[in-house]
N, C-alpha and C positions, 0 to 999 in steps of 0.2 A: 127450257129444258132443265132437266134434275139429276145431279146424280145421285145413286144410293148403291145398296149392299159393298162396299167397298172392302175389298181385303187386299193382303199383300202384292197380288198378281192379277186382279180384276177389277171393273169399274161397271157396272149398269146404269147405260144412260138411256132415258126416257124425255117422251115430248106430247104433245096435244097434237089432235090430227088437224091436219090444215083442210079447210072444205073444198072440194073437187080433187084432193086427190086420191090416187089410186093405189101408190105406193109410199116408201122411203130409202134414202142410201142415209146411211152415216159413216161418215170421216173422222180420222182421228191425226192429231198431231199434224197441221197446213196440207192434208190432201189426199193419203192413205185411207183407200174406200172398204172400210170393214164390212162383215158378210153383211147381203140386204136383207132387214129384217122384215118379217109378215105383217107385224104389230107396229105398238107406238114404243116399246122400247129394245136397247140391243145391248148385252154383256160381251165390251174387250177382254180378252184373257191374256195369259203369257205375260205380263208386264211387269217391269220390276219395282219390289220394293220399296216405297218410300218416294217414287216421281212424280212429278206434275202433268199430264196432258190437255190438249187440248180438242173440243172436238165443235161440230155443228152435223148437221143433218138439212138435207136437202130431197122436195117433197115432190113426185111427178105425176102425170097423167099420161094418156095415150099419147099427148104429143110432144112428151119430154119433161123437162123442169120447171114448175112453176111458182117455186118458192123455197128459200135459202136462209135459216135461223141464223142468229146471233150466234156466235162462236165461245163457248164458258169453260171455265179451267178448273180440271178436276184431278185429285193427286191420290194414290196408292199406297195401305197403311204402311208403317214403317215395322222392321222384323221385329217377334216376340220379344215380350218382359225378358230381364233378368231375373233368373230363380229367386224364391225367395232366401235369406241370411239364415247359415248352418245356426246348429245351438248354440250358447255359450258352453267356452270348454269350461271343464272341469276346474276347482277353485285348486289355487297353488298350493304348497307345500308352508308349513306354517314355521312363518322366521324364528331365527332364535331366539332364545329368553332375554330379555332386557336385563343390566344387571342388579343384584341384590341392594334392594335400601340399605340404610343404617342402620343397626342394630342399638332396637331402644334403648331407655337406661335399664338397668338392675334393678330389681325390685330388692328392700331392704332385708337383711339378712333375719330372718326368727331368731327366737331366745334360744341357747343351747339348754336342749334338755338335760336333768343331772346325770352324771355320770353314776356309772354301776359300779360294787362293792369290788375292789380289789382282791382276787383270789390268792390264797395263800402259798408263800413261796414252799416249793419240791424242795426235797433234800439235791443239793450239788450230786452231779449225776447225770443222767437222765434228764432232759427237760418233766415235768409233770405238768399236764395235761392243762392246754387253753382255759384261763377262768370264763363261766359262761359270760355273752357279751350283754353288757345293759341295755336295754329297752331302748327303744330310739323317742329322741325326746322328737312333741309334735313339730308338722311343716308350719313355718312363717306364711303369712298370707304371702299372696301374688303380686310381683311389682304392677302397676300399670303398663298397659302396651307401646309400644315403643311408636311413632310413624310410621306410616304406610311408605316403602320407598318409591322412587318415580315408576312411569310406565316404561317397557321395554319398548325398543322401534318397533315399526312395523315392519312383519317379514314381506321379500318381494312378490311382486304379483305374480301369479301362474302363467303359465306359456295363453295364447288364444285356441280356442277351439277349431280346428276345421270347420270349411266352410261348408256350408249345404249343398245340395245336387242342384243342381240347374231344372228350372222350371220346362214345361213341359213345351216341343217343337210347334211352332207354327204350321197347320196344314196347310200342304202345296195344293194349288188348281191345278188339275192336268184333263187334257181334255183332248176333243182328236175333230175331223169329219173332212168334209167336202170343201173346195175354194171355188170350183163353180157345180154350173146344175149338171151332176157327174150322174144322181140316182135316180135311174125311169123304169119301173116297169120289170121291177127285181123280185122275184117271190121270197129267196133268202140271199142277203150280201152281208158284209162284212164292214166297218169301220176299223181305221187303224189309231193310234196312241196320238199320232201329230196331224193326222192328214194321209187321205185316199181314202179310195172306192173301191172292193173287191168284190167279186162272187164266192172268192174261195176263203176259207178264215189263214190257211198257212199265209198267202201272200198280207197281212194287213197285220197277223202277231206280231208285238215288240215284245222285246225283253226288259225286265225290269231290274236295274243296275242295285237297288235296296230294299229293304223287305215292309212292309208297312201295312194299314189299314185301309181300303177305299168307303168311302161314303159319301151320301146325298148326291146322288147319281139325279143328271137333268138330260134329256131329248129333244133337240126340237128340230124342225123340218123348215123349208123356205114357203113352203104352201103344204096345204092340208090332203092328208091321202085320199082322195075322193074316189079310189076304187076299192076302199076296205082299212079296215082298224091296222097298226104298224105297232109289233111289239119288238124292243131292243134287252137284250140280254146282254151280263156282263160273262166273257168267256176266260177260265184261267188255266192255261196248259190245255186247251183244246175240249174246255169242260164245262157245261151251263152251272152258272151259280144264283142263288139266292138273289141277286139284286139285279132288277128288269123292271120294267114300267112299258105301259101300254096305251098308244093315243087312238081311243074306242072311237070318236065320235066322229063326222067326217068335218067338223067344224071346227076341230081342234088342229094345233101343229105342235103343241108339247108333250110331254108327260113328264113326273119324274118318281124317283123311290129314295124318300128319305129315312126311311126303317132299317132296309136290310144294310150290310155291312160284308166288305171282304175280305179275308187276310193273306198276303203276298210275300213269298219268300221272295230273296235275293235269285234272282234266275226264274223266277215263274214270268212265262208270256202273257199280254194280256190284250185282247180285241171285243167288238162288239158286235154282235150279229143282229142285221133286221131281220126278223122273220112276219111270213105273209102278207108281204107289203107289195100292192100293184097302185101305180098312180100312172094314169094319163101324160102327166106334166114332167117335162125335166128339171129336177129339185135341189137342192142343197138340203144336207142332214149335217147337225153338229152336237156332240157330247160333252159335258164336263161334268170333274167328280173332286172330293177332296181325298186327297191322300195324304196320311198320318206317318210321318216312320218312323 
């Protein structure tokens, strides 16, 4: 036996047919007889997060059991990643200035240009008027530059950025149907969210406690409609939608619609209606869908 598709709340386990027989039951966790399946393999659902189970499968004929598998351990992903790490915040505020080096030497003083003719003294009185000023003798070259003084500290670091948004929810399995062969010989009935069989869609509506996405919508039967093709519709608020699948052939017992997609407010009802489905046999029907919120 194998298991595969493994997600948060599901397990698919699969097996090899045993020769003479006619059916399978599979068990899970020392004895717990999950639905019986048509085929060689069967999807546990409802299961929590990150567990271990255990399972086997046991193979019969008209006159009961004739062979009982090795018993393998299979465990359930564990909940979504952590979002990924917000930006870096923003770079801090920049420290203050380090203080002022030394101040080089003095570069040597220039020659003093000559001085200009003395103006002639005013008669006592009055001052008489500023003699004009002498020309300015040339600039002295430039001393050399002094040292560079030290570097100032370093200003502190800026606060951290907020963190980023949390990455995106892991889809729930929710799924619904029958726990024994409830469905015979129904033209239109009804499947509910956890479990039961109605004719009427009111009796079999749940309400939906958050608002979300459904997709990859799956159908399958305990045996195949051998009086006519069995199409399942997903119903919201008492309303056909976009995502249905139909098992045409009378050799089949699945179908599913992995395309369409449905959007569920907080309080929208949601059920599943067979329609033109007549089968001879008393059956077991079961659904499961991923829902996003």
């Amino acid at each position: 036996m194998t298991c595969s598709n493994l997600t948060t709340q599901s397990i698919e386990l699969s097996w090899t047919a045993e020769p003479g027989a006619t059916g399978y039951s599979a068990y899970i966790d020392g004895g717990t007889d999950g639905p019986t399946p048509p085929g060689l393999s069967q999807t546990f659902t409802g299961l929590t997060p990150g567990t271990t189970h255990s399972f086997f499968v046991q193979a019969y004929n008209g006159t009961g059991p004739i062979a009982t598998s090795a018993t393998v351990q299979c465990g359930t992903l564990p909940t979504g990643a952590t979002g990924a790490t917000g930006d870096t915040g923003a770079t801090g505020a920049t420290g203050p200035t380090g203080p002022t080096g030394p101040t080089g030497d003095t570069g040597t003083t220039g020659a003093t240009g000559p001085m200009g003719a003395t103006g002639a003294t005013g008669p006592t009185g009055p001052t008489g008027p500023t003699g004009a000023t002498g020309s300015t003798g040339a600039t002295g070259a430039t001393g050399p530059t002094g040292d560079t003084g030290p570097t100032g500290a370093t200003g502190a670091t800026g606060p951290t950025g907020d963190t980023g948004p949390s990455g995106p929810a892991t889809p729930t399995i929710i799924g619904g149907g029958t726990t024994h062969n409830d469905v015979f010989g129904a033209v239109v009935g009804y499947l509910g969210l956890f479990g039961g069989w109605d004719n009427t869609e009111e009796a079999m509506e749940a309400t939906l406690p958050t608002g979300g996405t459904l997709s990859n919508f799956y159908l399958n039967f305990s045996v195949n409609p051998i009086g006519g093709p069995a199409t399942a519709t997903v119903y919201r608020n008492d309303v056909a939608t976009s995502v249905t699948c139909t098992i045409a052939a009378w050799s089949q017992t699945s179908c599913s619609d992995l395309s369409d997609t449905q959007i569920f407010a907080p309080g929208d009802t949601i059920s599943i209606q067979l329609d033109n489905h007549y089968n001879g046999n008393f059956e077991q029907a079961h659904w499961t869908a991923e829902y996003q919120p």
